[in-house]
py3Dmol code that shows the C-alpha trace and the ligand (Angstrom):
import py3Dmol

protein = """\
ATOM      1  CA  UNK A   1      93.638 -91.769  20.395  1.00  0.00           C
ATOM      2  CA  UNK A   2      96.789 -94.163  21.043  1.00  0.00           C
ATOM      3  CA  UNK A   3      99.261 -95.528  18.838  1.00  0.00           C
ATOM      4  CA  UNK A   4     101.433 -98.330  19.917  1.00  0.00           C
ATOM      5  CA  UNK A   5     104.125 -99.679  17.189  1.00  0.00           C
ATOM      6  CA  UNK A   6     104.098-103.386  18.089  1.00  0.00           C
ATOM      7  CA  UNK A   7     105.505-104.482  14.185  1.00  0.00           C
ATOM      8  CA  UNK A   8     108.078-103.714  11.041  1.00  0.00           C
ATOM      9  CA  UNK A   9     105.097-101.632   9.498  1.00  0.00           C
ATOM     10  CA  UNK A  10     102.111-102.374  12.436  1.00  0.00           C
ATOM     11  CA  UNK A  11     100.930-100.565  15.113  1.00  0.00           C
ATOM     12  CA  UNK A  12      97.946-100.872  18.045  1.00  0.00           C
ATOM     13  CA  UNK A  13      95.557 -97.718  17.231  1.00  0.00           C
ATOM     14  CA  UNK A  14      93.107 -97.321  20.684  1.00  0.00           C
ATOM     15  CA  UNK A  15      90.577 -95.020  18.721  1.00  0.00           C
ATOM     16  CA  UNK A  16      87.248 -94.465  20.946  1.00  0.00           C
ATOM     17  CA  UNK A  17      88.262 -96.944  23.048  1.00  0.00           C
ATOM     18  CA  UNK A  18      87.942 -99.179  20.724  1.00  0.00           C
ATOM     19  CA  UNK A  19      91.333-101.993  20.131  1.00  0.00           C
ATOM     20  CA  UNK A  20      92.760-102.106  17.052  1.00  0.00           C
ATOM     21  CA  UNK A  21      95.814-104.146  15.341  1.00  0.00           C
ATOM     22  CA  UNK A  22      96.943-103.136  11.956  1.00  0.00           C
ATOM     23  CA  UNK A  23      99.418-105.213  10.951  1.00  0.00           C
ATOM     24  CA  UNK A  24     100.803-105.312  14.575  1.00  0.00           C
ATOM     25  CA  UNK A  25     102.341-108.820  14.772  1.00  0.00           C
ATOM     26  CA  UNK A  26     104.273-109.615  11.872  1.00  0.00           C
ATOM     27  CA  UNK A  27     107.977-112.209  11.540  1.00  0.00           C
ATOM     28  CA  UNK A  28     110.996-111.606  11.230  1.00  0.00           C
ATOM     29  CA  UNK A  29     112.364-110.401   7.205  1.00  0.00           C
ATOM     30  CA  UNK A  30     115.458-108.630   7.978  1.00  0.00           C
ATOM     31  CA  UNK A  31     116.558-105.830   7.411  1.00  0.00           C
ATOM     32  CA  UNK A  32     112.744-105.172   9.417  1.00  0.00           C
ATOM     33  CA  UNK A  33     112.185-105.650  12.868  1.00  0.00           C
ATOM     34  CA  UNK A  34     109.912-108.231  13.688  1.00  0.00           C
ATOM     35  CA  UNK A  35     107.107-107.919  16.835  1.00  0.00           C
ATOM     36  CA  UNK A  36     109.428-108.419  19.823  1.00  0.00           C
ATOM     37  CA  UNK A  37     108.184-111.208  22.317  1.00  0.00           C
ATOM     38  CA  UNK A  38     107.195-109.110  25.072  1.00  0.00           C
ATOM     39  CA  UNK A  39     104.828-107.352  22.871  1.00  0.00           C
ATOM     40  CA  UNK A  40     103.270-110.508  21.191  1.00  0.00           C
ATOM     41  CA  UNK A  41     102.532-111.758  24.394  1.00  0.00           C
ATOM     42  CA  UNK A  42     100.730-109.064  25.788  1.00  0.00           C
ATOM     43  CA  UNK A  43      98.708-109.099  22.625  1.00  0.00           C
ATOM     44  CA  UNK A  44      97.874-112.730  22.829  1.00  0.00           C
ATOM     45  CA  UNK A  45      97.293-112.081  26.520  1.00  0.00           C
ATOM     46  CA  UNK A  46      94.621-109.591  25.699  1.00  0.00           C
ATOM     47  CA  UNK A  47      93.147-109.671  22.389  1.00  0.00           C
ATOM     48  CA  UNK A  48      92.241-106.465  20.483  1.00  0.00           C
ATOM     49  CA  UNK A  49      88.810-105.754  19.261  1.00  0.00           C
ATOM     50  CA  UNK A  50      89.652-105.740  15.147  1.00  0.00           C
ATOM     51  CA  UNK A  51      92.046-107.614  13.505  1.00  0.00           C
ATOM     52  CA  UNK A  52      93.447-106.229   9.887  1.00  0.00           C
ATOM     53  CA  UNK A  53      96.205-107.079   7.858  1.00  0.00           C
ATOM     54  CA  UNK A  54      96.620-105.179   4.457  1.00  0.00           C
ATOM     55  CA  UNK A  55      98.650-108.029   2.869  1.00  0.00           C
ATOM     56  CA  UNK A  56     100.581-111.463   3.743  1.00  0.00           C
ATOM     57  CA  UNK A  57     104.121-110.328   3.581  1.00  0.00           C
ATOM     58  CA  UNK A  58     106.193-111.919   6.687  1.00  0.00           C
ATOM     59  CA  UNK A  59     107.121-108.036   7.440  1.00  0.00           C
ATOM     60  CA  UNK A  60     103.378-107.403   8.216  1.00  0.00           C
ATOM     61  CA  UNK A  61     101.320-110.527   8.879  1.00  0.00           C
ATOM     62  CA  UNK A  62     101.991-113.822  11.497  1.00  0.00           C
ATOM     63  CA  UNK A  63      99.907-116.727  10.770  1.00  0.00           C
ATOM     64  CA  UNK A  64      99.831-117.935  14.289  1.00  0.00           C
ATOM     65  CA  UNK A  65      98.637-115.089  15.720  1.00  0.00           C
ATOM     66  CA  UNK A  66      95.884-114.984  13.033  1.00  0.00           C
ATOM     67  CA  UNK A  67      95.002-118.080  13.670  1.00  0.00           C
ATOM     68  CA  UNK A  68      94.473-117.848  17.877  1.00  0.00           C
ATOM     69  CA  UNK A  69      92.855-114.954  17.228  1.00  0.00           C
ATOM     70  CA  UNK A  70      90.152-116.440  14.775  1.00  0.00           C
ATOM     71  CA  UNK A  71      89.808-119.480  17.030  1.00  0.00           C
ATOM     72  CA  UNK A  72      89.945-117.457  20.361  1.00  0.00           C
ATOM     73  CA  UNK A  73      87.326-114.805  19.622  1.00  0.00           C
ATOM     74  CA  UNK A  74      85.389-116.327  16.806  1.00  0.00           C
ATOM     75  CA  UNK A  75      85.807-112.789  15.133  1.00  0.00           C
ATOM     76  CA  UNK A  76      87.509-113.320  11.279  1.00  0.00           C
ATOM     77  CA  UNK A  77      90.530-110.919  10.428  1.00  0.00           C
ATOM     78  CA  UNK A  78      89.848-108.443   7.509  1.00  0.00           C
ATOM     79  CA  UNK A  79      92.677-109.554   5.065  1.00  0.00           C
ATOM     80  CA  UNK A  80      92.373-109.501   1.083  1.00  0.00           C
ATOM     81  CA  UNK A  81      91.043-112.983   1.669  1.00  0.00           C
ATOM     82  CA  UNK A  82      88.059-111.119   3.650  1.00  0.00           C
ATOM     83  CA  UNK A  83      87.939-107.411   3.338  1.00  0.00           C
ATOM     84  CA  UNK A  84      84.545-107.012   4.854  1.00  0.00           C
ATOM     85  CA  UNK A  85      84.212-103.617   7.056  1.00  0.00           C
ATOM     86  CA  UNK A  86      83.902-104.489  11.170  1.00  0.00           C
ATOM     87  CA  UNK A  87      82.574-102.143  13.691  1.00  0.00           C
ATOM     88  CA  UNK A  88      83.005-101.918  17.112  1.00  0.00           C
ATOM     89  CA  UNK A  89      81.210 -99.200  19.070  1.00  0.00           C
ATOM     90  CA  UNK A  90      80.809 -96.511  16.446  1.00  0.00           C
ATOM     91  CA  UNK A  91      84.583 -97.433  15.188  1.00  0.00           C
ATOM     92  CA  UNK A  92      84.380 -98.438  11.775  1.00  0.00           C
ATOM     93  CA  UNK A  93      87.565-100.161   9.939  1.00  0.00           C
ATOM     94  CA  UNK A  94      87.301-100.543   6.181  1.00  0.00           C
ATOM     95  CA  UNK A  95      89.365-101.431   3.351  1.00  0.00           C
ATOM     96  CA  UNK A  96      90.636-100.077  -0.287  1.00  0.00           C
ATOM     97  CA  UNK A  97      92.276-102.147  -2.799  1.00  0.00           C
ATOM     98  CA  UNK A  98      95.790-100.399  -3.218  1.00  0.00           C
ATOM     99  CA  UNK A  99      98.559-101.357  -5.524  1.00  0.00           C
ATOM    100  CA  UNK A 100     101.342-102.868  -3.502  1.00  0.00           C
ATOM    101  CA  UNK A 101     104.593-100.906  -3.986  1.00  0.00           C
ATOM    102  CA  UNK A 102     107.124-102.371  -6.579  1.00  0.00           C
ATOM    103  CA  UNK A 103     106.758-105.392  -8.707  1.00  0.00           C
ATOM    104  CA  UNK A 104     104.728-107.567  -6.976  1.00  0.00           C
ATOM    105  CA  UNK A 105     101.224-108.733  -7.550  1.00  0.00           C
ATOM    106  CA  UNK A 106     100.335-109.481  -3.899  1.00  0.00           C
ATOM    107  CA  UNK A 107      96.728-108.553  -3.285  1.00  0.00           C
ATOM    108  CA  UNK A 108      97.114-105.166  -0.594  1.00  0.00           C
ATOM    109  CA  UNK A 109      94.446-103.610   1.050  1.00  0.00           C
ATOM    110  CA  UNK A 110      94.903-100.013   2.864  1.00  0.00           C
ATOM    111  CA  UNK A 111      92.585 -99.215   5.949  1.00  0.00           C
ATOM    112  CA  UNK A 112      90.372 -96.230   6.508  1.00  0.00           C
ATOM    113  CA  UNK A 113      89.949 -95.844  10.129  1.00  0.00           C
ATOM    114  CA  UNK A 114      86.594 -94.117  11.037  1.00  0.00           C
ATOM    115  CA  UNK A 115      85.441 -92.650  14.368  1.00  0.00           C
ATOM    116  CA  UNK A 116      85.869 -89.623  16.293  1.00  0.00           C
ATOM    117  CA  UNK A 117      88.770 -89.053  13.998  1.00  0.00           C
ATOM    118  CA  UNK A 118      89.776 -90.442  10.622  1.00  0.00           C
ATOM    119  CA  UNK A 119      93.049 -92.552  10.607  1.00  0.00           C
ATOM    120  CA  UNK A 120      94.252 -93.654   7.163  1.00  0.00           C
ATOM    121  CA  UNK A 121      96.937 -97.031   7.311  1.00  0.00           C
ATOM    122  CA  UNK A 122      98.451 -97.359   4.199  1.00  0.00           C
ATOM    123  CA  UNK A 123     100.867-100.823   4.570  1.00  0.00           C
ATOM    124  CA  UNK A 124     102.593-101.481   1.723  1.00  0.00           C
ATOM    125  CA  UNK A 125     100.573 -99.632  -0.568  1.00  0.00           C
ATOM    126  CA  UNK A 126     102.605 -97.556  -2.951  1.00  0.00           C
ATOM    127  CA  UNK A 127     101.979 -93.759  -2.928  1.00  0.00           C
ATOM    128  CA  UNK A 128     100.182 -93.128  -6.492  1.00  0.00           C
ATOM    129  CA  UNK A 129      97.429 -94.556  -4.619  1.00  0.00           C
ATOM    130  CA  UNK A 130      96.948 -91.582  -2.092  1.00  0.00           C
ATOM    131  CA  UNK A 131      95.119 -89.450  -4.870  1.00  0.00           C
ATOM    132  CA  UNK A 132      92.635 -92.406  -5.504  1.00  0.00           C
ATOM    133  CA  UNK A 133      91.738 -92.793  -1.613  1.00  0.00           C
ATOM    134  CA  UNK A 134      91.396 -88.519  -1.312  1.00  0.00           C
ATOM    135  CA  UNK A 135      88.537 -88.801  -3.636  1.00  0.00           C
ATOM    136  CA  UNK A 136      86.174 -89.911  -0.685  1.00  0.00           C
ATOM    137  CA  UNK A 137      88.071 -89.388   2.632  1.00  0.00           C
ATOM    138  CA  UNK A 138      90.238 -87.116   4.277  1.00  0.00           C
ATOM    139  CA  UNK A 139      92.748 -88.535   7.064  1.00  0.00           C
ATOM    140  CA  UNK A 140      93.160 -86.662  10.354  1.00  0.00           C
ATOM    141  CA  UNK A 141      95.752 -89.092  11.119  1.00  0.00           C
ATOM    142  CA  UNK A 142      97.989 -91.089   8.494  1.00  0.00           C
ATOM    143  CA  UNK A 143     100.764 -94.085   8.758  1.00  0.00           C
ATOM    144  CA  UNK A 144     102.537 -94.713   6.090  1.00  0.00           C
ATOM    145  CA  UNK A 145     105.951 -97.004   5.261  1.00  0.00           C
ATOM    146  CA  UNK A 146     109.623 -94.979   4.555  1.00  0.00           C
ATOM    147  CA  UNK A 147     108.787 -95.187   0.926  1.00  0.00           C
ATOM    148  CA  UNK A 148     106.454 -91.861   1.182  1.00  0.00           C
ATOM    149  CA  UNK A 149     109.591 -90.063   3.059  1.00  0.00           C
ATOM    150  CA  UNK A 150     112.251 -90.805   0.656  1.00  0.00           C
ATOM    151  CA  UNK A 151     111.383 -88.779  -2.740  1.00  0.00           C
ATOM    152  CA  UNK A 152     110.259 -85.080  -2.554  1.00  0.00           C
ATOM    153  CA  UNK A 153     107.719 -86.171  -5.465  1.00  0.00           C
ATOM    154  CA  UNK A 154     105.751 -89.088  -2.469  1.00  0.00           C
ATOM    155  CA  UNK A 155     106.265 -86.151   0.121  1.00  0.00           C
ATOM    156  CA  UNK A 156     104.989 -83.690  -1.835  1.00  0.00           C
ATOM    157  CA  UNK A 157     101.465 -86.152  -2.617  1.00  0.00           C
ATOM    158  CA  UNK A 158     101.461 -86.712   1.009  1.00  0.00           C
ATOM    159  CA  UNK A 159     101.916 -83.302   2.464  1.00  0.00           C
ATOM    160  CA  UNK A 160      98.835 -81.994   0.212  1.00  0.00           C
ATOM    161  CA  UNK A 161      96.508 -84.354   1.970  1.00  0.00           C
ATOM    162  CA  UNK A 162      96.395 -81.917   4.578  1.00  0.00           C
ATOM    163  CA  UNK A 163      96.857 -84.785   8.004  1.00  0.00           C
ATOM    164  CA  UNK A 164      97.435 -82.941  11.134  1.00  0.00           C
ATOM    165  CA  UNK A 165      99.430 -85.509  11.898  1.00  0.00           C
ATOM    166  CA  UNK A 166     102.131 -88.626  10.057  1.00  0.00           C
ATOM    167  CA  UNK A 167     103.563 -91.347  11.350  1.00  0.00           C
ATOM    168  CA  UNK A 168     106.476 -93.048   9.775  1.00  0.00           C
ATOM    169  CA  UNK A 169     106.780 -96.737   9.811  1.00  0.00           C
ATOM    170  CA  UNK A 170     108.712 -99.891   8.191  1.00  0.00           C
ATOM    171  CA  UNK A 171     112.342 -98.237   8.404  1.00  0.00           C
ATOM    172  CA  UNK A 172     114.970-100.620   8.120  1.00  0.00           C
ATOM    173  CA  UNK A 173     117.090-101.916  11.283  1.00  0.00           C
ATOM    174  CA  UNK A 174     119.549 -98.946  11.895  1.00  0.00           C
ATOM    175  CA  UNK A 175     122.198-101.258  12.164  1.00  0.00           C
ATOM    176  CA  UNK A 176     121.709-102.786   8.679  1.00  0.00           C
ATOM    177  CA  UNK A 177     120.719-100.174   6.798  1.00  0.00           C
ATOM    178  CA  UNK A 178     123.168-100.733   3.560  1.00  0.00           C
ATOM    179  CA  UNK A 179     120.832 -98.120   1.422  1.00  0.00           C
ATOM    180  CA  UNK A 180     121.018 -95.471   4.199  1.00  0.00           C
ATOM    181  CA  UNK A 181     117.491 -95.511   4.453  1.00  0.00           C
ATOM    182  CA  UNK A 182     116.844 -93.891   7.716  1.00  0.00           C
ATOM    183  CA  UNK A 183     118.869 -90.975   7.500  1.00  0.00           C
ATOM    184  CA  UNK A 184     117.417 -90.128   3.844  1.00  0.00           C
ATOM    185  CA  UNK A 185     114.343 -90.405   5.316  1.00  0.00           C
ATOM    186  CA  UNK A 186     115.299 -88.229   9.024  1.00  0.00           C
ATOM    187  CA  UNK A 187     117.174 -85.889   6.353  1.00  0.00           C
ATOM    188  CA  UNK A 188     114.071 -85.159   4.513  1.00  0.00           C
ATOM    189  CA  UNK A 189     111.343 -84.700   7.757  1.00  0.00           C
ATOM    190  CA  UNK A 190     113.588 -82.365   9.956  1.00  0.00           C
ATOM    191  CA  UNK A 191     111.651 -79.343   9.126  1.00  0.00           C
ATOM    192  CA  UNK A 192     108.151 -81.033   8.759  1.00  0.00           C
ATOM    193  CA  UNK A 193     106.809 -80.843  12.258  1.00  0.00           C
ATOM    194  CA  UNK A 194     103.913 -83.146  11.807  1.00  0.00           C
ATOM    195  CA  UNK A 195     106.246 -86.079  10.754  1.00  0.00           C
ATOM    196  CA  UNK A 196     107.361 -88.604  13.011  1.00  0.00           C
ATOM    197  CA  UNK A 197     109.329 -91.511  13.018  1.00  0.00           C
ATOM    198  CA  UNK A 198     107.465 -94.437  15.213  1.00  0.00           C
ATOM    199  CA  UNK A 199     109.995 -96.536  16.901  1.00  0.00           C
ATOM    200  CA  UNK A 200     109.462-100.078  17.859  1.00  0.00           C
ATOM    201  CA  UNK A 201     107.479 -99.993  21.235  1.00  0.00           C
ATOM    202  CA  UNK A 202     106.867 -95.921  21.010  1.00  0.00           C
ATOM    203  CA  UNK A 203     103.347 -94.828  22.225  1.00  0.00           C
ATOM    204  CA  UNK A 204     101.913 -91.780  21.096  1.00  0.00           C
ATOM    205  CA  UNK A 205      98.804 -89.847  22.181  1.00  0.00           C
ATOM    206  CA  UNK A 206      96.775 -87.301  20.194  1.00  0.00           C
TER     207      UNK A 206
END
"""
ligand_1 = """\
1
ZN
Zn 104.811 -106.263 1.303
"""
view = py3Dmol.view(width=600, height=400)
view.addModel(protein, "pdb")
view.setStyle({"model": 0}, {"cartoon": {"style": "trace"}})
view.addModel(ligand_1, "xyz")
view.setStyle({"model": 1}, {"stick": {}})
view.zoomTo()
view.show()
């Protein structure tokens, strides 16, 4: 398995062999990072295999890219507008209705990642709904955003579903960081092992 960050909250999961962009190009809503050029060309340049965006947020989604990639491949994205599971070679990527976190009523989906290993994205999906997806699944893998690293209480939830291994995602630009998000959040990992922070660009292989 590979994970590429390529967005604010997105990444480029290689599971099996099998391509697959959660999230992965999304605009620019400072304080977040948006997909740097470089990255969103190589991903127009060669199109991954699934397409899935848990909600429409400028932080996680990019219209144009959704659109070349409908139009180049003929393949649909899974979005709330079209949550239907996709497989590709024994890689299977479906969707739960979560509750996005804080007030907003913005139809989220989370993904459930399904082939040698189980990969759980969660977007923007606040953390009360862990519990609900742990009825059926159990993630090998999980990415989550800050918001599960900055109370003991989300830590706590998230630490009990037993992943071997957690990947951090959707901190705020270090240089405008007026909340002191990332060091609450580096503050409160340093003695979990199986935490990281994914920077922008960062591959990891498991
Ligand atoms: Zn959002």
């Amino acid at each position: 398995m590979k994970i590429l960050r390529t967005a604010n909250a997105g990444v480029l999961l290689t599971l099996d062999g099998v391509r697959i962009l959660l999230d992965g190009v999304c605009g620019d809503l400072p304080p977040y990072l948006a997909t740097p050029n470089d990255i969103k060309l190589k991903l127009f340049h060669s199109l991954p295999d699934i397409v899935a965006y848990t909600h429409f947020h400028t932080d996680h989604f990019d219209n144009e890219f959704a659109l070349y990639y409908e139009n180049k491949t003929g393949n649909k994205i899974i979005s709330p507008d079209c949550p239907t599971p996709q497989s590709v070679k024994g890689v299977t990527v479906s969707s739960a209705e979560t509750r996005h976190i804080g007030k907003t009523d913005a139809k989220h989906l989370s993904f459930i990642i399904k082939g040698s290993k189980t990969v759980w994205f969660m977007g923007d999906a606040s953390p009360a709904n862990l519990k609900n997806l742990a009825e059926n699944s159990k993630p090998d893998v999980l990415l989550a955003p800050f918001s599960y690293f900055n109370s003991p209480s989300s830590l706590r939830l998230l630490k009990n579903l037993g992943a071997s291994k957690v990947y951090v995602l959707h901190l705020p630009n270090e240089n405008n960081d007026e909340f002191n998000i990332n060091s609450t959040v580096m503050g409160n990992i340093k003695n979990e092992p199986d935490i990281h922070i994914l920077n922008m660009g960062e591959v990891v292989i498991l």
